[in-house]
C-alpha positions in Angstrom: -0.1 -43.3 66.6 -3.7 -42.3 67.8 -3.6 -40.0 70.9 -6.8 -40.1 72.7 -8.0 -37.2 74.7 -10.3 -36.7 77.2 -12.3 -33.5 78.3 -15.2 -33.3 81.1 -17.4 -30.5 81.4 -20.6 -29.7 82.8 -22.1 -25.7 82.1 -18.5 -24.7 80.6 -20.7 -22.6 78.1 -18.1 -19.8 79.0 -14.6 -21.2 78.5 -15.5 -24.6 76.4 -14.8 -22.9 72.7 -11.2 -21.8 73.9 -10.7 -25.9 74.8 -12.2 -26.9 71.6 -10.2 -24.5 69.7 -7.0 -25.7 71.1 -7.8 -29.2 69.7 -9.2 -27.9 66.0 -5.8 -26.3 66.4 -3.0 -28.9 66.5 -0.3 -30.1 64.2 -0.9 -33.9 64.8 -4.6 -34.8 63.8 -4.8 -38.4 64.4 -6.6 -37.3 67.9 -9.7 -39.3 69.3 -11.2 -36.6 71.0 -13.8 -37.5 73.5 -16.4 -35.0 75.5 -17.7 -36.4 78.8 -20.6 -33.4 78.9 -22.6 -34.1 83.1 -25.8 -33.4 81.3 -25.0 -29.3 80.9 -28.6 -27.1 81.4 -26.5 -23.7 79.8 -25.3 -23.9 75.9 -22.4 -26.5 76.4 -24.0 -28.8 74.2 -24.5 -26.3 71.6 -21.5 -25.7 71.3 -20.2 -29.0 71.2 -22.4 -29.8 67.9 -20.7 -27.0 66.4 -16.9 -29.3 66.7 -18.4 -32.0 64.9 -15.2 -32.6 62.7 -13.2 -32.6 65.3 -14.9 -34.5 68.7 -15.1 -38.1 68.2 -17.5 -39.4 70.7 -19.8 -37.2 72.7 -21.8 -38.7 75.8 -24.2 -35.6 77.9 -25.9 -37.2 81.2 -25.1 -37.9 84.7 -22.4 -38.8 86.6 -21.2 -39.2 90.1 -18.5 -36.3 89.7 -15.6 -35.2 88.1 -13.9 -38.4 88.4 -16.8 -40.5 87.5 -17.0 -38.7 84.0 -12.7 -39.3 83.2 -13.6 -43.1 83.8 -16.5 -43.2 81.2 -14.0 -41.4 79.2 -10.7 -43.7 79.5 -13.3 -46.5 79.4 -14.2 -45.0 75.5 -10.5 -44.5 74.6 -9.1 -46.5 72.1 -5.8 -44.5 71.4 -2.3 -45.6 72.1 -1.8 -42.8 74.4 -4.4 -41.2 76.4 -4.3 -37.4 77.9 -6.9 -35.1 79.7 -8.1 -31.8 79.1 -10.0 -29.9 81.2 -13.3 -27.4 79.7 -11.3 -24.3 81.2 -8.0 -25.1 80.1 -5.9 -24.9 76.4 -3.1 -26.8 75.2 -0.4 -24.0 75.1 0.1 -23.7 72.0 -0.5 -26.2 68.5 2.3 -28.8 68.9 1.5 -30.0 71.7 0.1 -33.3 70.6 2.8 -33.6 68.3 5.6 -33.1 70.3 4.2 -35.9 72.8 4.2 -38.3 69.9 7.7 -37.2 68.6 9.2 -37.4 71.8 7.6 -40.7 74.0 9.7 -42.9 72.2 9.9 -46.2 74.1 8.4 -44.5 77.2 5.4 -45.5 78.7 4.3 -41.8 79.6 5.5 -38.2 79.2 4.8 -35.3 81.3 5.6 -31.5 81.3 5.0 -27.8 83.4 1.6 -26.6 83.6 0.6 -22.4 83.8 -2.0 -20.7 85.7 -3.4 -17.5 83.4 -6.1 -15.2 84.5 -9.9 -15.6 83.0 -8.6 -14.3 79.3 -5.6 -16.9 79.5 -3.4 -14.1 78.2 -1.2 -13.0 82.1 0.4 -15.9 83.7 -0.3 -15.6 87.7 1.7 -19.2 88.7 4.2 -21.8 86.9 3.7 -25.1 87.7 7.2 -26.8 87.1 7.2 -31.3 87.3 11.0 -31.3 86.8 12.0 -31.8 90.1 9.3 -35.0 90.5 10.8 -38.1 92.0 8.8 -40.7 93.2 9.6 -40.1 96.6 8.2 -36.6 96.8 4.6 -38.0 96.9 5.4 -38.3 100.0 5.2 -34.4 100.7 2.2 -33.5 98.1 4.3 -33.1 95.1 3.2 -34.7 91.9 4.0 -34.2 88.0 1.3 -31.5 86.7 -1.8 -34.3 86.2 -2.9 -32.3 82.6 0.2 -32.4 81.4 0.4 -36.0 81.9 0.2 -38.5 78.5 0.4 -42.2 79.1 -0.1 -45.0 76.8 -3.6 -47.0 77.4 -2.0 -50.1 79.0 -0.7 -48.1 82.1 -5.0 -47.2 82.8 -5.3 -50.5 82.0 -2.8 -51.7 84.9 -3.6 -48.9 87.4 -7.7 -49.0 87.2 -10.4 -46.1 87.5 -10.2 -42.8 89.3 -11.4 -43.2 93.0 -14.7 -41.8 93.5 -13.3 -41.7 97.6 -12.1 -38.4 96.6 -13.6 -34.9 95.8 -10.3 -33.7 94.3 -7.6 -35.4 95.4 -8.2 -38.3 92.8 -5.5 -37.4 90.6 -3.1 -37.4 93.4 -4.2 -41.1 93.9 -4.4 -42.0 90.4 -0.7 -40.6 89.7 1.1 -42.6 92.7 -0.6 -45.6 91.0 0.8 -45.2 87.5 4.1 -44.4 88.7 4.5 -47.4 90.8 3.5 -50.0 88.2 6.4 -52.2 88.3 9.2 -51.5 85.1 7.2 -48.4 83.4 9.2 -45.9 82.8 8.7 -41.8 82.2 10.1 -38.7 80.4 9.8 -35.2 81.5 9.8 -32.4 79.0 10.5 -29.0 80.6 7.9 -27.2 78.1 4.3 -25.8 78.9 1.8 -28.2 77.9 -1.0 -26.7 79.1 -2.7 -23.1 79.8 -4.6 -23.3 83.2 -7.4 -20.5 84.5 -7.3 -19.6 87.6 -10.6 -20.8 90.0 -10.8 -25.1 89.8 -12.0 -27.1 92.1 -8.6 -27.4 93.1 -7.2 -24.1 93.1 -10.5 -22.5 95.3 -9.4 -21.2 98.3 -8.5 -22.1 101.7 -11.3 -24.4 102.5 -10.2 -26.7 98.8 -6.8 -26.7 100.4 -7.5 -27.8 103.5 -9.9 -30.5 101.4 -6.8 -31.3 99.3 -4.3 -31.9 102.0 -6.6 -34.1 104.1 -7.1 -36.3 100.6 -3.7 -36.3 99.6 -2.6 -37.6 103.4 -5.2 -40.1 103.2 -4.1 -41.2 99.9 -0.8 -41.6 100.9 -1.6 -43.7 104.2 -3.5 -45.9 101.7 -0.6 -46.7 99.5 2.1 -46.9 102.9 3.6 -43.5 102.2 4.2 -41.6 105.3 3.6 -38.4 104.4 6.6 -35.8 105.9 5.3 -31.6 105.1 2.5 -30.1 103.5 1.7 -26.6 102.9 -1.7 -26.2 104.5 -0.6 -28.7 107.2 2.5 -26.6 107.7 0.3 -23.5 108.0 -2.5 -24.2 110.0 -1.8 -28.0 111.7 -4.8 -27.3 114.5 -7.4 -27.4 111.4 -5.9 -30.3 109.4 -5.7 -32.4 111.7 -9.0 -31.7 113.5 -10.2 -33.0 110.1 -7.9 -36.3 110.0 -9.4 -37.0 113.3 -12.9 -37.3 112.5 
């Protein structure tokens, strides 16, 4: 079974080896590795040419965004299952892969917890558990951990591209989509598939939060969820919806 995964990066000179690593790394090797690089001006690209063995297509030029770039990459995917990793982030440790193989079974995804770690990814600041994820708790912001999520091709396939309508809520969208395809069916595993550093686009402070809250309501109006509680709204309701109503 081919497992296909995807990493985007653009300057990740800093953090990129650690990612690299983590895939050179793994038990299972029958991994299509793919690099979406947004044309990088710092040493990204040097030291992508030094993975040659293990990064299987490499494509460095512009994009629309984050989203824009995991397209071209599921677009160049030819594995049975297809995974992302982002150029900050690790697979926790090097089974990952093969425990997603060993354990899909007849699934049509798998998913698993997620940890935030500080800039050395060695102290763990957050856990991000997906084992209380139902389908109905879209509906309040809650959605499996998106890099822990693995899904054979056919679900992209059925549930289309990232939405370039959001700056980084587009996983959110993305997620209610492959969950709601008629008859697919998903396992959790209550392991740590992925170390996380602190500081992404969606983790950046209040004003991402607000971003991400107003994306994620308007996601869910678009697929007739009515969205119940969510954290930022809870906190400051005067700002959030001052936003919704422009």
């Amino acid at each position: 079974m081919k497992v296909s995964i995807i990493t985007v990066c653009y300057n990740s000179g800093k953090t990129i080896k650690d990612t690299f690593d983590s895939i050179r790394n793994q038990t299972y090797k029958n991994i299509e590795y793919i690099v979406i690089d947004g044309g990088s001006t710092d040493n990204t690209k040097e030291i992508a040419n030094q993975y040659k063995d293990i990064i299987t297509k490499f494509i460095s030029g512009p994009d629309k965004g984050l989203y824009d770039a995991m397209n071209k990459g599921i677009a160049l995917a030819s594995g049975d299952i297809v995974g992302t990793l982002n150029s900050d982030d690790i697979l926790f440790n090097d089974t990952v892969i093969e425990n997603i193989v060993n354990t899909i079974g007849n699934a049509d995804g798998i998913y698993a917890d997620v940890g935030f770690y500080d800039i050395e990814l060695k102290n763990k600041t957050r856990h991000y558990s997906s084992k209380n994820f139902t389908k109905d708790r879209f509906s309040r912001g809650f959605m499996p951990a998106h890099p822990s999520l693995y899904v054979r091709k056919k679900i992209y396939d059925q549930a289309g591209l990232y939405s370039l309508n959001y700056k980084i809520a587009s996983d959110f969208d993305m997620l209610i989509r492959i969950f709601n395809i008629p008859g697919t069916t998903y396992k959790y595993i209550p392991k740590e598939f992925v170390k996380m550093r602190v500081g992404g686009v969606s983790t950046a402070g209040f004003s991402a939060n607000i971003l991400l809250n107003k994306e994620i309501i308007l996601s869910c109006r678009s697929h007739n969820i009515k969205c119940s509680w969510f954290s930022v709204l809870s906190k400051y309701p005067e700002k959030i919806l001052g936003l919704l109503n422009k």
